[in-house]
KEKE-3310 file (N, C-alpha, C; in steps of 0.2 Angstrom, whole numbers, plus 5000, padded with zeros to 4 digits):
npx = (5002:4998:5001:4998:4997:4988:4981:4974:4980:4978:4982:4978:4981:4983:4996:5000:5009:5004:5005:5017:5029:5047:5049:5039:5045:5055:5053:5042:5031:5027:5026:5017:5006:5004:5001:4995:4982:4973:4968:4961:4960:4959:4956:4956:4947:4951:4967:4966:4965:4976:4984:4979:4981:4997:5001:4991:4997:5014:5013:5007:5014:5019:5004:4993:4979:4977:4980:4973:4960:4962:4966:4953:4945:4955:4952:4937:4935:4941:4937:4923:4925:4930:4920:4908:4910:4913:4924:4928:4920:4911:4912:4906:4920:4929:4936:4935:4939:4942:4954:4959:4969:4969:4973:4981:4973:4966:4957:4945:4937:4921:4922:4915:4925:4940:4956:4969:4985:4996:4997:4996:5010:5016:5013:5021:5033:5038:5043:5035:5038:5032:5028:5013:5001:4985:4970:4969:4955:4941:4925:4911:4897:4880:4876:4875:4868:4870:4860:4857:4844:4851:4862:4876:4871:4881:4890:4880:4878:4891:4893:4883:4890:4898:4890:4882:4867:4856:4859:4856:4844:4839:4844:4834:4821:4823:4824:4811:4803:4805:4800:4810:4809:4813:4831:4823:4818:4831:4839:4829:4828:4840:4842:4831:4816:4801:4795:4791:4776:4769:4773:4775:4777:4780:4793:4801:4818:4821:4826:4841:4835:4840:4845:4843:4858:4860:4860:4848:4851:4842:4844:4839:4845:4858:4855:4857:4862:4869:4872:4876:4886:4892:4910:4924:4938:4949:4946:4945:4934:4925:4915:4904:4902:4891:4888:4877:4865:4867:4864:4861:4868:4870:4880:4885:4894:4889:4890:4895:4902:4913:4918:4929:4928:4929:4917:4914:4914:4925:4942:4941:4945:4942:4934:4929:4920:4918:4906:4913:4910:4915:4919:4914:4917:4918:4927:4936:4943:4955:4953:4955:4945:4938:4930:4917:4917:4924:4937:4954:4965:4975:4968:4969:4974:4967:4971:4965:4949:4932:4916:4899:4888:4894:4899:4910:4922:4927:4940:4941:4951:4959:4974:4989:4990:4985:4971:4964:4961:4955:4955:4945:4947:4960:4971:4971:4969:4977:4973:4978:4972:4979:4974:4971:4964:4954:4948:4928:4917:4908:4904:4892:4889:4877:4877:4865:4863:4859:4862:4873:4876:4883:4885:4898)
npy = (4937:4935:4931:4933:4930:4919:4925:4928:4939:4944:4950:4955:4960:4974:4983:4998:5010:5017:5023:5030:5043:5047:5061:5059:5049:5056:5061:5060:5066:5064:5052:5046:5053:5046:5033:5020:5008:4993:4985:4971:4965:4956:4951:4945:4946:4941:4943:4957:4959:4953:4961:4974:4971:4968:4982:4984:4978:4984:4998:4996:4986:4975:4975:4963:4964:4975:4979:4970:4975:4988:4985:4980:4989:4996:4989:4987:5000:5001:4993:4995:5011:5008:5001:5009:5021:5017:5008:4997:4981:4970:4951:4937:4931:4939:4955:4965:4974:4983:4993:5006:5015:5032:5044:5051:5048:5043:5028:5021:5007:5008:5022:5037:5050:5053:5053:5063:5058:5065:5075:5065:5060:5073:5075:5063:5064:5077:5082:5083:5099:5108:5114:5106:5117:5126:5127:5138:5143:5146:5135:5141:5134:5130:5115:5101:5088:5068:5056:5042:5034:5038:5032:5022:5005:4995:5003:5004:4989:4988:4995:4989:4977:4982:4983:4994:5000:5009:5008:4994:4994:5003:4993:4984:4991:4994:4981:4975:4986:4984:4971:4958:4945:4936:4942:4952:4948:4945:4956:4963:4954:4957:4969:4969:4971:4973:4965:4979:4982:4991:5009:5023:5040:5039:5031:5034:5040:5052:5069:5078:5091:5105:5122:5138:5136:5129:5117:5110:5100:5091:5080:5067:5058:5047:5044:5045:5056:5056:5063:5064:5074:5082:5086:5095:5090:5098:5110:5122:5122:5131:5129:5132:5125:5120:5114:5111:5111:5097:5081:5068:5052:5034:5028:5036:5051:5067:5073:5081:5079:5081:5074:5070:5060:5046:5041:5027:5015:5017:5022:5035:5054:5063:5075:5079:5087:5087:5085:5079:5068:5070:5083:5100:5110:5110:5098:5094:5086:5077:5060:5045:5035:5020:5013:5006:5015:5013:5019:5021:5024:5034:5046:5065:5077:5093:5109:5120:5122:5124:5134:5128:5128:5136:5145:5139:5141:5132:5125:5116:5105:5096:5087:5081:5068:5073:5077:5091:5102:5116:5124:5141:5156:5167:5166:5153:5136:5121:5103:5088:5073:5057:5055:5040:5036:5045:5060:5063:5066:5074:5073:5073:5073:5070:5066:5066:5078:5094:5099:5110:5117:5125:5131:5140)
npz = (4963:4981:4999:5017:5033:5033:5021:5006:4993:4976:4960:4944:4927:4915:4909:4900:4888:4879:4862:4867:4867:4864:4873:4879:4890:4897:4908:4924:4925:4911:4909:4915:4909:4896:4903:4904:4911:4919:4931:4940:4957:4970:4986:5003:5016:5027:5026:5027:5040:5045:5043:5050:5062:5065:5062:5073:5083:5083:5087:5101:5109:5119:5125:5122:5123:5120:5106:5100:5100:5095:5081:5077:5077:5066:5055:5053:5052:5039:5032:5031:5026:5011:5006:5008:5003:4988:4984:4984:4984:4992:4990:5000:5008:5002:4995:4982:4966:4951:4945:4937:4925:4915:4903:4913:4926:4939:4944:4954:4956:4961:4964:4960:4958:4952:4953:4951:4944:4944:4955:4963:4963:4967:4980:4985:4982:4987:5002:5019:5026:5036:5051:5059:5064:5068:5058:5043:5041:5046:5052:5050:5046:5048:5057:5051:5055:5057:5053:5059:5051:5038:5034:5026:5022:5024:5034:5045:5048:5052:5063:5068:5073:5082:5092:5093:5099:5091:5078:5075:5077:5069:5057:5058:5056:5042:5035:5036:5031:5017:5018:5020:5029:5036:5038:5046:5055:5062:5064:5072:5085:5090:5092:5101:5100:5094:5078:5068:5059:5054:5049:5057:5060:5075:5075:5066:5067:5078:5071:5080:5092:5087:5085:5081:5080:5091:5104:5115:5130:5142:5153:5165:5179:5176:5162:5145:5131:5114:5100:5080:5070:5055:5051:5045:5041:5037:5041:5055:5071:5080:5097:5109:5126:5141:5157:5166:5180:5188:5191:5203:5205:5207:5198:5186:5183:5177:5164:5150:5134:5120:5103:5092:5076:5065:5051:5052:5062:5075:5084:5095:5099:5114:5122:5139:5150:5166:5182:5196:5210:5221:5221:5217:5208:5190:5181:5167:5155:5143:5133:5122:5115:5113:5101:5108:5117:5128:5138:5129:5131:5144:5153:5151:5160:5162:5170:5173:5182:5180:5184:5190:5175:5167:5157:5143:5131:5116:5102:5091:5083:5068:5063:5055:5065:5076:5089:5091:5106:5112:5125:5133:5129:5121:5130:5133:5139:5129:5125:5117:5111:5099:5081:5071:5062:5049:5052:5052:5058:5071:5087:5099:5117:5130:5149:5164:5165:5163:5147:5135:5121:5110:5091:5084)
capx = (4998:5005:4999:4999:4992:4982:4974:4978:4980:4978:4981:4980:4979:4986:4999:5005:5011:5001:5006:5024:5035:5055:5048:5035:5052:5062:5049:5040:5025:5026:5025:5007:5001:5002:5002:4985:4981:4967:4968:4957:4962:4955:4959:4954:4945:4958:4971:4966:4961:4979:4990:4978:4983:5002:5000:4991:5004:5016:5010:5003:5018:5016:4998:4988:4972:4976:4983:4968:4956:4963:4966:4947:4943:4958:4947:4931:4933:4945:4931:4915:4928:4930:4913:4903:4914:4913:4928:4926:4912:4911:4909:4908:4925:4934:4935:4937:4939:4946:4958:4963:4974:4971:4975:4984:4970:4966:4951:4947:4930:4914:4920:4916:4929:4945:4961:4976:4994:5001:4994:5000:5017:5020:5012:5025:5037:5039:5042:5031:5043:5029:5025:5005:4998:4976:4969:4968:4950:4936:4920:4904:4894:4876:4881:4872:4868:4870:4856:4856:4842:4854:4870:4874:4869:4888:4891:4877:4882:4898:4889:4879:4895:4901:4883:4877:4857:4852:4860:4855:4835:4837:4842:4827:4816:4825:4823:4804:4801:4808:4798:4814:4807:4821:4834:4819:4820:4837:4839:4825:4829:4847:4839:4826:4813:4797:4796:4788:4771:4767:4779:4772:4782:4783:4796:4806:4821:4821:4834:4843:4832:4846:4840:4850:4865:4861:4857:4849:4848:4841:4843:4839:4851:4857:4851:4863:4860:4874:4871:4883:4888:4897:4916:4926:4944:4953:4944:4943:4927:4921:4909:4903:4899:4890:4884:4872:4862:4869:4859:4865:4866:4876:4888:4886:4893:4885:4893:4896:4909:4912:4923:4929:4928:4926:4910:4912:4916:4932:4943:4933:4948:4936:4937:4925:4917:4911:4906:4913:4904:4920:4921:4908:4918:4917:4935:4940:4950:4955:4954:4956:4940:4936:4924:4914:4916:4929:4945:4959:4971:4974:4965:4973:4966:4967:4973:4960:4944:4926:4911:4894:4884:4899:4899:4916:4924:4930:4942:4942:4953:4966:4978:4990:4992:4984:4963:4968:4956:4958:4951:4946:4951:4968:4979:4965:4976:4975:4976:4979:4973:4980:4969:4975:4959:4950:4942:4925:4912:4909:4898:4892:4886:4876:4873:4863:4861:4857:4869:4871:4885:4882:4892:4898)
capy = (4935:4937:4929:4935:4929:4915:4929:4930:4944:4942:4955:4954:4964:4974:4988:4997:5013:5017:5031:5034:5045:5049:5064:5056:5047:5060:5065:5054:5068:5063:5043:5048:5057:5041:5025:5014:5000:4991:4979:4967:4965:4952:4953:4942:4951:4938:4948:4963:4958:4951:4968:4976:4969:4968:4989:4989:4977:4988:5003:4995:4985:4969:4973:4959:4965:4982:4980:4964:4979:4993:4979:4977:4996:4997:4985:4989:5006:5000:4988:5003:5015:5006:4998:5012:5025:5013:5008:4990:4977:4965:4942:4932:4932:4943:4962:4965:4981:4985:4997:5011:5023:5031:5049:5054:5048:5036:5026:5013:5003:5012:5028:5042:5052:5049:5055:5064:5055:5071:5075:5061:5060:5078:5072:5057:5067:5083:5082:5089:5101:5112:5112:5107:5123:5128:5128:5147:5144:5142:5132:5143:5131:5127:5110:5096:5082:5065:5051:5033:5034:5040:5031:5016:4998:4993:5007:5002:4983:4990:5000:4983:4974:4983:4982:5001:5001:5013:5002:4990:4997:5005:4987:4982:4993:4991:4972:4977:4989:4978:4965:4953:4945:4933:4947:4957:4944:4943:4960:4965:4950:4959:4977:4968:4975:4967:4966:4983:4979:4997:5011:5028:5045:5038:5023:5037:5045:5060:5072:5084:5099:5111:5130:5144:5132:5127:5111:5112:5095:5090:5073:5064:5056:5039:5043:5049:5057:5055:5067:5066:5079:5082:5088:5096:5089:5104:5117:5123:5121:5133:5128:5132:5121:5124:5111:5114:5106:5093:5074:5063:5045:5030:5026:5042:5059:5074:5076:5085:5079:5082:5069:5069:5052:5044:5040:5022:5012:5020:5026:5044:5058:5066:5080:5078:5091:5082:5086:5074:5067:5074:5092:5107:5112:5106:5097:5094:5082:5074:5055:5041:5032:5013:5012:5004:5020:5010:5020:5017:5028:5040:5054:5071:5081:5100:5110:5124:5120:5132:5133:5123:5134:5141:5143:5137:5141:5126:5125:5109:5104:5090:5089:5076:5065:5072:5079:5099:5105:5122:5130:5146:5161:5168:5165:5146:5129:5115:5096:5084:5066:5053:5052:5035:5038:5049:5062:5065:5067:5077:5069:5077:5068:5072:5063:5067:5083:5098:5102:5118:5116:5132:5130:5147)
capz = (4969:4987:5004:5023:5039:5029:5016:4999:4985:4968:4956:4938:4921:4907:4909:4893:4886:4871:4860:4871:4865:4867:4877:4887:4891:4900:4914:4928:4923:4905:4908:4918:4905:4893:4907:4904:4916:4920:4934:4944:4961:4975:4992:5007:5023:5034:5024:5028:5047:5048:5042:5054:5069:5063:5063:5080:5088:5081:5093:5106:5111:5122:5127:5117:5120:5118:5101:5096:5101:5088:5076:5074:5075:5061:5052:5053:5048:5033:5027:5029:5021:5005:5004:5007:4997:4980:4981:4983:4984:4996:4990:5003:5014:4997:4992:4976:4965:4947:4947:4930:4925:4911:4902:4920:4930:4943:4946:4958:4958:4957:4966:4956:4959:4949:4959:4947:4946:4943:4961:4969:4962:4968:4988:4987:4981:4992:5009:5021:5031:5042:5060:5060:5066:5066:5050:5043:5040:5052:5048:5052:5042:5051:5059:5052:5060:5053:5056:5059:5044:5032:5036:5021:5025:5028:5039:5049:5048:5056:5071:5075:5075:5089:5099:5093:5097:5086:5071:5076:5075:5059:5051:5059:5054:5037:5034:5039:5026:5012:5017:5021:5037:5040:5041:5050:5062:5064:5067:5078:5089:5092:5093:5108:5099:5088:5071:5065:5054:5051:5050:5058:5063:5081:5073:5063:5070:5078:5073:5084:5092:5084:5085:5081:5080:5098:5108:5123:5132:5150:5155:5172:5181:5173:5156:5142:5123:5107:5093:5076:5065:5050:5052:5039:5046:5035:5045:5064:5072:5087:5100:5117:5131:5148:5159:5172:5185:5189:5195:5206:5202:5211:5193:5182:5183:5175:5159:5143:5130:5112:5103:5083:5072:5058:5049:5052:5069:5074:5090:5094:5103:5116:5127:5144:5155:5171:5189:5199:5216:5225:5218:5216:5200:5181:5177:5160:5153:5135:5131:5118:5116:5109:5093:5110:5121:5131:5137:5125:5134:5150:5153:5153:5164:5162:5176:5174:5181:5177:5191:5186:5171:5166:5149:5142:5122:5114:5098:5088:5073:5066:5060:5051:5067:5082:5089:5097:5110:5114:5130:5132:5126:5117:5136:5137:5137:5123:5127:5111:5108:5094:5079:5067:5058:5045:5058:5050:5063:5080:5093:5108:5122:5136:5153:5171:5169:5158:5142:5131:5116:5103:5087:5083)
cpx = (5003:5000:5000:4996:4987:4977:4979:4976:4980:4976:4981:4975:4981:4990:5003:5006:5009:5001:5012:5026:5040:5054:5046:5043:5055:5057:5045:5033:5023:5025:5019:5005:4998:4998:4992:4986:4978:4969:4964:4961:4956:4959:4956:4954:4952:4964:4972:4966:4970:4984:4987:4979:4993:5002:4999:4996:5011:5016:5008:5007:5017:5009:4993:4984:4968:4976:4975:4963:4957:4963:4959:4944:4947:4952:4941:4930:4938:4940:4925:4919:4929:4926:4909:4904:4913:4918:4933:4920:4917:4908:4911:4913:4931:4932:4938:4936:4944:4947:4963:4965:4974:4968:4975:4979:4969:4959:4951:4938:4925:4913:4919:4921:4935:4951:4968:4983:4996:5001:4997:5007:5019:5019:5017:5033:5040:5037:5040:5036:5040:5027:5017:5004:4989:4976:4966:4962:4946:4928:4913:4899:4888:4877:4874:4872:4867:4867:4858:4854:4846:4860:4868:4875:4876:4890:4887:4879:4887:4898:4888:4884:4899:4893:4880:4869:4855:4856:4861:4844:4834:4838:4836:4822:4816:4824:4815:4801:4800:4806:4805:4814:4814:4826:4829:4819:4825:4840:4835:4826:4835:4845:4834:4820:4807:4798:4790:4783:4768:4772:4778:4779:4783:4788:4801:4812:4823:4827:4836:4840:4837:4842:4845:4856:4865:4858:4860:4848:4846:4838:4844:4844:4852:4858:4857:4858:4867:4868:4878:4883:4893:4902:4919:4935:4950:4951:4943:4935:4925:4915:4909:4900:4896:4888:4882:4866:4862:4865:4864:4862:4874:4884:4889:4886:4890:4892:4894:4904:4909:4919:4924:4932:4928:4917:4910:4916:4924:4934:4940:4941:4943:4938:4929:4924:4914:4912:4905:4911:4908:4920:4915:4910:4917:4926:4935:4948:4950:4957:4954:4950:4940:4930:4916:4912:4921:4936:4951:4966:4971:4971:4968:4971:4970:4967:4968:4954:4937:4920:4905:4891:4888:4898:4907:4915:4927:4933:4942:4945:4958:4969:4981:4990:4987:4976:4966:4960:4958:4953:4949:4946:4957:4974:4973:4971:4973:4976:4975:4977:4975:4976:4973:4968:4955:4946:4935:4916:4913:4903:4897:4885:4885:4874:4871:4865:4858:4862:4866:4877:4878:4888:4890:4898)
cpy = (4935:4935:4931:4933:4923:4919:4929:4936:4943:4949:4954:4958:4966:4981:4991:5005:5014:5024:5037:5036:5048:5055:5063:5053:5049:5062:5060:5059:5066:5054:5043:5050:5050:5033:5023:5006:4999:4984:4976:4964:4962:4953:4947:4944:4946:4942:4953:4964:4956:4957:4971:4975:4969:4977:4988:4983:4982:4994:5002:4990:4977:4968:4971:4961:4973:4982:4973:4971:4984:4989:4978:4985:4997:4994:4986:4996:5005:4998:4993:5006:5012:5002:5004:5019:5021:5009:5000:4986:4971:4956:4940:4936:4937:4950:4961:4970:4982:4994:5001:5015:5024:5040:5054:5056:5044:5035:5020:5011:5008:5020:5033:5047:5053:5056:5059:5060:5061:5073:5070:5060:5067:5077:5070:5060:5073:5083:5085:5092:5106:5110:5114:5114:5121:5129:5136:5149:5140:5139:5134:5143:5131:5122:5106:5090:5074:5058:5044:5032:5034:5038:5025:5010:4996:4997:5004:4994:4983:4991:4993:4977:4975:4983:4988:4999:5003:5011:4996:4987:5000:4998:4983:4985:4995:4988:4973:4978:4985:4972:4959:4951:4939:4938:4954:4955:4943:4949:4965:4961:4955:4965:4974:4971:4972:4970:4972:4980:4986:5004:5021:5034:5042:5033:5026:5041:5051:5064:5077:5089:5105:5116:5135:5141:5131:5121:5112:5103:5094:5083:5068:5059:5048:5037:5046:5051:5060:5057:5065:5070:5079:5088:5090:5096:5094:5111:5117:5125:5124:5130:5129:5128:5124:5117:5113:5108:5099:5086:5071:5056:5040:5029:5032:5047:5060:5075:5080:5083:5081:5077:5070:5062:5050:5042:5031:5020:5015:5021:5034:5046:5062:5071:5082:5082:5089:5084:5078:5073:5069:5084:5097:5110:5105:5106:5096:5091:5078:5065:5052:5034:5026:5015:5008:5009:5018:5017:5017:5019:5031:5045:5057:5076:5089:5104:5119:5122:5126:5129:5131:5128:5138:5141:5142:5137:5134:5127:5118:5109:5100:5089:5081:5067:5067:5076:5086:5100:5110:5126:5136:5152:5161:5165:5157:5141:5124:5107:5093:5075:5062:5053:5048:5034:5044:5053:5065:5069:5072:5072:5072:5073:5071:5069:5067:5074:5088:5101:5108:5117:5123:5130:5139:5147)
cpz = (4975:4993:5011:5028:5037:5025:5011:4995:4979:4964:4948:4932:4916:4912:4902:4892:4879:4867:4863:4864:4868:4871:4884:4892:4899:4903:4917:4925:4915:4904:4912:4915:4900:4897:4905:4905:4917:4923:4939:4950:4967:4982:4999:5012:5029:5033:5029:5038:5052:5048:5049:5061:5069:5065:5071:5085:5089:5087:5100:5112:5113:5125:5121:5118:5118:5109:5096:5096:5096:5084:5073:5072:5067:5054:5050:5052:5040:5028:5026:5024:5015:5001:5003:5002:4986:4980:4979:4985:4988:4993:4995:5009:5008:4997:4987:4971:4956:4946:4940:4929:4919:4909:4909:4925:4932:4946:4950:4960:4955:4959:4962:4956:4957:4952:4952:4948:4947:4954:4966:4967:4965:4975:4988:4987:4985:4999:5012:5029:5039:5048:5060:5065:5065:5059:5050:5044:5044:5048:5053:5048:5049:5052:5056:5053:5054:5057:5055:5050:5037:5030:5030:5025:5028:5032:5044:5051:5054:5061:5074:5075:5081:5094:5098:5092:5092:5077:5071:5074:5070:5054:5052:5054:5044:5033:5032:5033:5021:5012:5017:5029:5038:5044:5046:5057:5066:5068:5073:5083:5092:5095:5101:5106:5095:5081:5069:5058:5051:5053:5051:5059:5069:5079:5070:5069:5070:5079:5079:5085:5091:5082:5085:5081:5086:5099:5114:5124:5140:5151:5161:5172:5179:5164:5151:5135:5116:5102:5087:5073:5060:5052:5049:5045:5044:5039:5052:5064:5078:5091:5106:5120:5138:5150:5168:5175:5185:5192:5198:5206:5203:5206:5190:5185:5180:5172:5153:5140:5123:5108:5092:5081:5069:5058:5051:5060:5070:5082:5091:5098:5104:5120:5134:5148:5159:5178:5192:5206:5220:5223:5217:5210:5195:5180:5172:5157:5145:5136:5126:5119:5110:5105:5100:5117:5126:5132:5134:5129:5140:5149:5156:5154:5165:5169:5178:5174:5181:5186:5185:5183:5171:5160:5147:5133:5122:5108:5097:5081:5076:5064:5058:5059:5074:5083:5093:5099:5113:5119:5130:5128:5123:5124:5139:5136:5133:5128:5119:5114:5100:5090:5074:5064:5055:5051:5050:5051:5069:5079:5100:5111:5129:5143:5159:5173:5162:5154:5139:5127:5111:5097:5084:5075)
residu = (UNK:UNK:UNK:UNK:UNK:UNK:UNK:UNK:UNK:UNK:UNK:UNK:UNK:UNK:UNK:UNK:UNK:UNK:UNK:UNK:UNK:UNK:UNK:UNK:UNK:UNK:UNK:UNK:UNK:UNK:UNK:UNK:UNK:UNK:UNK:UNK:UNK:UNK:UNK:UNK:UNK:UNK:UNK:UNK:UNK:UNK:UNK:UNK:UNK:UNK:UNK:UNK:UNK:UNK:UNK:UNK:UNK:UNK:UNK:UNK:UNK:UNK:UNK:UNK:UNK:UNK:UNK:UNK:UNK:UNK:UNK:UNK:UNK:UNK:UNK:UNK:UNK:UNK:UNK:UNK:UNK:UNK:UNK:UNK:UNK:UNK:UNK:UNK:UNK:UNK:UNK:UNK:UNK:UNK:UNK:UNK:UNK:UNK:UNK:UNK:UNK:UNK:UNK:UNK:UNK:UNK:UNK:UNK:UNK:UNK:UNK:UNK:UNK:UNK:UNK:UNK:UNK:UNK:UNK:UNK:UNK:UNK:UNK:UNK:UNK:UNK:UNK:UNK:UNK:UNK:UNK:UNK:UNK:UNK:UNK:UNK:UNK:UNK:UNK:UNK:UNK:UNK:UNK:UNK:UNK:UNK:UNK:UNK:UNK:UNK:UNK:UNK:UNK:UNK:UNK:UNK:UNK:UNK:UNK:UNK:UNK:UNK:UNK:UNK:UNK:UNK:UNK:UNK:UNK:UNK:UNK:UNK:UNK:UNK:UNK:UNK:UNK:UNK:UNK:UNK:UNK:UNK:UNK:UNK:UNK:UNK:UNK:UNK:UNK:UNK:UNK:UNK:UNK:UNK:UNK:UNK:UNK:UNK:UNK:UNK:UNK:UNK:UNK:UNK:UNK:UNK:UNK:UNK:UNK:UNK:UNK:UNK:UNK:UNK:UNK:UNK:UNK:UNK:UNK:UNK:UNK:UNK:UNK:UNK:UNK:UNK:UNK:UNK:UNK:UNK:UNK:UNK:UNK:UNK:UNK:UNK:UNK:UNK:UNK:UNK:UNK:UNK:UNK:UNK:UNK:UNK:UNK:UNK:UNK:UNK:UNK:UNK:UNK:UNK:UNK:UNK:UNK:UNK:UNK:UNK:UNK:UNK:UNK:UNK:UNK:UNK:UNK:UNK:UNK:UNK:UNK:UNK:UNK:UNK:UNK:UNK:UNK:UNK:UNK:UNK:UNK:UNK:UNK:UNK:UNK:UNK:UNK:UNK:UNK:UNK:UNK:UNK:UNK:UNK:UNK:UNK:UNK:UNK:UNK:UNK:UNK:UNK:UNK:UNK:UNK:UNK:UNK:UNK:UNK:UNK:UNK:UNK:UNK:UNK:UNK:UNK:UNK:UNK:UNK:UNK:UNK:UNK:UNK:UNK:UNK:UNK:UNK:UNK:UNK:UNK:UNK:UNK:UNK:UNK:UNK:UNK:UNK:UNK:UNK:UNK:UNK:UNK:UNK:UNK:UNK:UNK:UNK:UNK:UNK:UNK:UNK:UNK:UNK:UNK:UNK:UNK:UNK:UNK:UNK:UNK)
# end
């Protein structure tokens, strides 16, 4: 057992060697082949909430509320990722998870998936000496879109932790379904909305009008609209943008973004296309976005700018450490933001005017 920040760990099981022999011996592959463990491991969410913060001071230097801010994003996609994966269950203020190794494989919880030692002994082992480049392989998958409806309970949980509406109205309409009026009431209070008693097509959510692997959108000034997509972070991801007719509106420019994420609450790297209230062009510039849409960082602002309803190429992909946005054509310019999360998602976001993204 071992303690941090007022959280404890507690680990305990069996570890043995059954059926070694003098050869297994003389090889680290050959002591994976036999090892069989089987351990039960508890964890305390304060733990986990206090490493978290430890990392993002770490990074973020003397700024407290920068560093208290990543420290919950760290967190709240740590806790989704291994709740909603299998690979722990959540009691109370505990995680908890038993953990096996056995004929040189590894298991952790209820995920199904069981991971090779041999596999990760040669990761840990072999340096990675290459200079991140584009992935050779591009992803001209039909892009699908991923709903509120389909997302697991503690992902959504996670969303209406940070104040996300739309997971906030699906645990409503959730609770609802199920007959669980307490939490029906607990969640449609938050959502601002009444407790649904019959459950129609008007009450479902409507996926993305996606055509020919296009989204058109046209939204008055003010207004905004967030799509998610599923991301393959080993593959590059072509897409064209255009934005066009622009609204005017006292707080909101006329924009167009596209941003890559994880599945659960997380910082987004964005890349924004917006006619601002000074300018007659479309600037372009890359950010670091809070799990709350908040700037986490400066924006870098691309020194080539396009004219309104211009159609604009986009390259997307990630690599071990950073989100590439690549302008243009073969002579177009890239900008990079930070990604310190699993990218999983795209998201494209449209305000106060009329969008156009194609995935190629």
């Amino acid at each position: 057992s071992a303690s941090y920040g007022g959280g404890k760990l507690r680990i305990n099981g069996v570890i043995g060697l059954p059926g070694v022999t003098a050869a297994d011996l003389e090889s680290e592959a050959g002591i994976l082949k036999v090892l069989n463990v089987r351990l039960k491991a508890e964890v305390s969410t304060s733990l986990l909430r206090s490493v978290a913060l430890q990392f993002a001071k770490a990074s973020n230097g003397k700024d407290a509320t920068a560093a208290e801010k990543q420290a919950q994003d760290m967190y709240s996609y740590g806790l989704g990722k291994l709740l909603s994966e299998g690979y722990a269950t959540l009691e109370k203020d505990k995680l908890t998870s038993v953990i096996e190794i056995k004929q040189g494989m590894l298991y952790i919880g209820d995920n199904p998936t069981p991971f090779p030692l041999e596999t990760l002994r040669q990761m840990m082992s072999k340096p990675n000496e290459q200079t991140p480049s584009a992935p050779a392989e591009e992803d001209h998958s039909p892009p699908m879109a991923v709903l509120w409806r389909d997302r697991h309970p503690e992902q959504l949980q996670l969303f209406a932790a940070n104040g996300e509406r739309n997971a906030l109205r699906e645990l409503c309409i959730r609770s609802a379904q199920a007959k669980d009026s307490d939490a029906a009431a607990q969640w449609c209070a938050k959502a601002e909305m009444p407790v649904p008693t019959k459950f129609d097509a008007a009450q479902l959510e409507t996926p993305p009008a996606i055509k020919d692997n296009q989204l058109s959108l046209s939204l008055e000034a003010g207004y905004f609209n967030r799509s998610y997509y599923r991301f393959d972070p080993a593959k590059m991801r072509r897409l064209q943008v255009k934005l066009d007719n622009p609204q005017k509106h006292e707080k909101w420019a006329p924009s167009a973004r596209v941003c890559v994420q994880a599945e659960t609450p997380s910082d987004a790297a964005c890349i924004s296309f917006v006619k601002f209230f000074n300018s007659e062009r479309v600037k372009v510039y890359s950010q670091l976005l809070a799990a709350d849409g908040q700037p986490r960082g400066e924006a870098h602002l691309l020194s080539r700018e396009f004219n309104v309803g211009e159609t604009i190429g986009l390259e997307v992909y990630v690599d071990e450490s950073q989100a590439h946005f690549w302008i243009g054509d073969d002579d177009g310019s890239g900008l990079q933001e930070p990604v310190l999360f699993p990218a999983a998602q795209l998201s494209l976001f449209c305000s106060t005017a009329d969008c156009w993204f194609k995935f190629d």
